[in-house]
N, C-alpha and C positions, 0 to 999 in steps of 0.2 A: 455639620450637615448630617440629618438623617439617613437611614438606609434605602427609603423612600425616593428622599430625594438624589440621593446618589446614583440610582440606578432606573433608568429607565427605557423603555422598550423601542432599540430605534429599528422600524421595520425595514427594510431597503428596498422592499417589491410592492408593485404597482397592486392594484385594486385585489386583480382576480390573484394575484397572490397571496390572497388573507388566511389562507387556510393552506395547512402541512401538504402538501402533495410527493409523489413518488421521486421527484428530482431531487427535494434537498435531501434525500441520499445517494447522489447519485452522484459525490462526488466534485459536481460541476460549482459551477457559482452562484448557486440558489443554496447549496448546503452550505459554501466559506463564507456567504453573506449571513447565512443563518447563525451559525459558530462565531463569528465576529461583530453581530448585534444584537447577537442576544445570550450566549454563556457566556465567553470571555466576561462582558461588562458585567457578567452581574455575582460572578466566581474571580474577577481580576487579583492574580498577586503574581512574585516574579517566579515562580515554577511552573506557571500555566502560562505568562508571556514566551517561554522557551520554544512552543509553537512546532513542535516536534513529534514524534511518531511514541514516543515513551519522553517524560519526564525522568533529569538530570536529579538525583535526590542526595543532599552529602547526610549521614548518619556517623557521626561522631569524625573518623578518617576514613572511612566506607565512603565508595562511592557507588552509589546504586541507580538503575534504572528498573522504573515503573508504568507497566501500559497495562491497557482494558482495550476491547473491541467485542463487539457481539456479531452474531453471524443467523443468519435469516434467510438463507439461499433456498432458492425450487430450483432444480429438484435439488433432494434430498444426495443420492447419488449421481454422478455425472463421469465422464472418461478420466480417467486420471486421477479418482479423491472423492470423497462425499465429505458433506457438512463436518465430521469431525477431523477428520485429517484440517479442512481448510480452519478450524478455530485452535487448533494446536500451531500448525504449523504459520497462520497470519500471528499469534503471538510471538512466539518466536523470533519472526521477523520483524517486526515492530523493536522488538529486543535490540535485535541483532544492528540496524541501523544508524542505532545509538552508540555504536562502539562499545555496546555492554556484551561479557558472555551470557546464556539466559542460562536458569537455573530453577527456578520453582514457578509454577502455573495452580492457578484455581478453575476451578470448572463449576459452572452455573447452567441449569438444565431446565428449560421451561416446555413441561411436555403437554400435547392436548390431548383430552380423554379417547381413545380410540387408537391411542398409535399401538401399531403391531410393537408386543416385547422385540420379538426377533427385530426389527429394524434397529430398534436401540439396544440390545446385544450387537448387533453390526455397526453401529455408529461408536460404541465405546471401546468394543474389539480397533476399531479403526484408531480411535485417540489414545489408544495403548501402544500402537504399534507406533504411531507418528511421537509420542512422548521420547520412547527411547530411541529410535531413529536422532531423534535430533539431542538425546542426552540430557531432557528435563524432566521432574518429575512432578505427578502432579498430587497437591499434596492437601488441597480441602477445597469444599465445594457446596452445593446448594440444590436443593430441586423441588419443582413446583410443576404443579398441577389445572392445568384451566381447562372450563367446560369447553363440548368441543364444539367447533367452530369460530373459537376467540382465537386460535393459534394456526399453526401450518405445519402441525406434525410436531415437531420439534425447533425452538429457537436456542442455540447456546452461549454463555458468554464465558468467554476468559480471561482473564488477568494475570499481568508477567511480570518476575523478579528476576531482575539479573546485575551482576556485578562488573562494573568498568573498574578495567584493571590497565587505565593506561593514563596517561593525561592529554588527550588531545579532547578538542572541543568538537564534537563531528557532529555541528551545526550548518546550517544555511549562513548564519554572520561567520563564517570561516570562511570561504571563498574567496580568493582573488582572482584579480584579474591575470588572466591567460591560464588559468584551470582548464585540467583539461575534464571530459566529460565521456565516462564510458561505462557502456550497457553491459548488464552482465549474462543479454542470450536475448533470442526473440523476442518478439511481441506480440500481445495481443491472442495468446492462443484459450486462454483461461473464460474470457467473455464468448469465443464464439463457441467454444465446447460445453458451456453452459447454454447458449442461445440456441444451441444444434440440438440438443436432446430436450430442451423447455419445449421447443415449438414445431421438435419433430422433424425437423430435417436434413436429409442425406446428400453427402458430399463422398467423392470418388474416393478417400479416406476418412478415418473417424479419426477427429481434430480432439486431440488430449491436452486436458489443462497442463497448464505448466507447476502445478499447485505442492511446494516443496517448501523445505525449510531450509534456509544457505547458512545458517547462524557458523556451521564447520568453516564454510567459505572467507567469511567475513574478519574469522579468527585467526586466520592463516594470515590475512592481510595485516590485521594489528600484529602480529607475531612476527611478520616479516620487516617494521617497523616503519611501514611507510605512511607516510604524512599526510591523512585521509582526511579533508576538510568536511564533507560531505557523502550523507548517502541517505537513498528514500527508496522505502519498495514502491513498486509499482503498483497499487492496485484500483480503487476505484477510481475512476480517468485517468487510468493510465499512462506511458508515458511523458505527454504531452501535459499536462496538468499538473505533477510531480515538477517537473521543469520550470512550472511558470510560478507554481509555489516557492519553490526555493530563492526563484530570483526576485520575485517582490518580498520575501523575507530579508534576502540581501542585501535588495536593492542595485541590484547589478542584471548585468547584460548576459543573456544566456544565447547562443547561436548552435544549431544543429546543421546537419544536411540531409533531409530526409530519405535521400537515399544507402544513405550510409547507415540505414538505422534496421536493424536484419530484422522481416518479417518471414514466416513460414509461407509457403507457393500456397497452401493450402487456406490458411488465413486471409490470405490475401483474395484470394479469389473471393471468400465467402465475402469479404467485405465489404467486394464490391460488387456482389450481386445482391447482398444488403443494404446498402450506401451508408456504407462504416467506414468510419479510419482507422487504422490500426492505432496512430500515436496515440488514439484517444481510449481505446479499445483495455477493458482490464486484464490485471496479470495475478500471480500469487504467488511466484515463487522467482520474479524477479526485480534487482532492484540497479539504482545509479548510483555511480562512486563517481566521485570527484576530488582528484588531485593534483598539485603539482608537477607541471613535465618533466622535471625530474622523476620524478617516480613512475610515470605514465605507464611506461614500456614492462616495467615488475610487475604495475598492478595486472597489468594486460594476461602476461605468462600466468600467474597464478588463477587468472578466473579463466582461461582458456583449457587450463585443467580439467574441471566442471562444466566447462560448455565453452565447445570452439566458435563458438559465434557470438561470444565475447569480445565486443569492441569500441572504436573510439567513436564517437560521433560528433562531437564539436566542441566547445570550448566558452570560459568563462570572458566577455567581450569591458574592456576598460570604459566604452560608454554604455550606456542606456539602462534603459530598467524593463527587463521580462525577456519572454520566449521570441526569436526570430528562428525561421526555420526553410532552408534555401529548398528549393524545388530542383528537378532534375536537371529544366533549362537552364539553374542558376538565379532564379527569382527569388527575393526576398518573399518573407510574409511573416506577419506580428498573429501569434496564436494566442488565440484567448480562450480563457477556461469556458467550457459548454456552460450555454441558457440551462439548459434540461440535463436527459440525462442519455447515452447512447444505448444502455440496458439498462434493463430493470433487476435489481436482485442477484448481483455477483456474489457477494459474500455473506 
């Protein structure tokens, strides 16, 4: 069989879906149907089935992790970070997920003619400071030029190295059942504090992204030995999405109780005078650990460290397959990843 015939384009959306629109990156199920009929099939081998946030890579007795993400956010700056803080510190994380330490980053710069120097003096001032913050370094890179109005100021991209130094598999196919399931700090603050300065508006405080790098966090956790089946940052669909990914990777039953799931008073409000969810709402500097109850309680004290509202919200369920998520009167309900997308241009 040719390569022709080996691969072909299977689209999964209806009509008016023929053409790219702003959803399939948005995260939802217009992007994973995108990703899963159309690169997987036509890139398939067993390092890209791993279906993970960084690929697992063995180099001789090395074990490495490797990711890429590009970042395309308006604005530019926002509460809490601008575009370069969030392209260091989302590699990082992506890293970090993987049970890897991170260690070396590439930077890729696609600038459009017109951008003030001083703003990218302050975007790379910014990627200098988030480099060492988080103890990576960054070490070759790229930069281009387009006429203006092809671009939006500045789009960056970066690429992560880093080294697992453990041997656990901290995959989605690691889960069992009775896992338990805990967040490592609010939700949902990073989309609306980009949403709040995009479109200009004021709330009784100014809502600051959560936009950090936890790779210290996450290191503590392997270092303290516990048995980490899983973890996935948080960021485009947020929560709720994360959740539903992992358990159709698994194949397993994921149960929360959305009350138990800590949003900020402030977020919350805006989202619902928005008519946003939080769970669906993005993040950047948080992410979900999933362990064994045995370990539950350790993992908890150490991310409580870094953020007291670090906590448990529900558990890996011996039937079914995806997201169920109890309401406050104790109603079930099956969460499906968004048609569309809740923001446009989080990262």
């Amino acid at each position: 069989m040719d390569d022709k015939q080996r691969f072909t384009w299977q689209c999964p959306a209806p009509q008016q879906q023929s053409k790219i629109s702003m959803a399939h990156g948005g995260g939802g199920k217009l992007m994973h149907d995108l990703i899963h009929n159309a690169f997987i099939p036509a890139w398939d081998n067993p390092i890209l089935q791993q279906n993970s946030d960084s690929a697992a890579l063995g180099v001789g007795k090395t074990k490495l992790a490797f990711t890429t993400d590009s970042y395309v956010v308006q604005p530019l700056f926002f509460p809490g970070g601008d575009i370069g803080s969030l392209a260091v510190n989302g590699t990082v994380n992506d890293l970090a997920v993987r049970g890897a330490r991170p260690l070396y980053l590439s930077v890729a710069m696609i600038l459009e003619e017109g951008l003030e120097v001083e703003t990218l003096f302050q975007i790379v001032e910014s990627m200098r400071k988030a480099a060492n913050d988080a103890n990576v370094q960054i070490v070759t890179g790229d930069t281009k030029v387009v006429d203006k109005g092809s671009g939006d100021g500045i789009f960056v991209n970066t690429s992560g190295i880093g080294i697992i130094e453990n041997d656990l598999d901290v995959a989605p196919k690691s889960i069992c059942d009775k896992d338990v399931i805990i967040v490592s700090g609010d939700v949902g603050r990073h989309g609306i504090a980009i949403m709040a300065v995009r479109e200009g508006l004021r709330f009784e405080s100014t809502i600051v992204s959560d936009c950090a790098a936890f790779a210290n966090v996450t290191q503590q956790l392997l270092e303290a030995s516990i048995e980490i089946h899983c973890m996935r940052d948080l960021t485009r669909g947020g929560l709720a999405t994360a959740l539903i990914e992992i358990a159709q990777a698994a194949n397993k039953g994921i149960h929360i109780t959305e009350t138990s799931v800590p949003v900020d008073e402030g977020v919350r409000g805006a989202c619902e005078i928005l008519g946003l969810d939080p769970l669906y709402t993005a993040n950047e500097g948080r992410f979900v650990c999933i362990v064994p109850q045995k370990d539950a309680q350790h993992t908890l004290q150490i991310l409580q460290q870094y953020n007291e509202r670090a906590c448990v919200i529900g558990e890996v369920e011996e039937d079914g397959c995806g997201l169920q998520i109890s309401s406050c009167l104790g109603v079930k309900r099956i969460a499906r990843m968004l048609s569309g997308t809740q923001l446009p241009r989080i990262c």
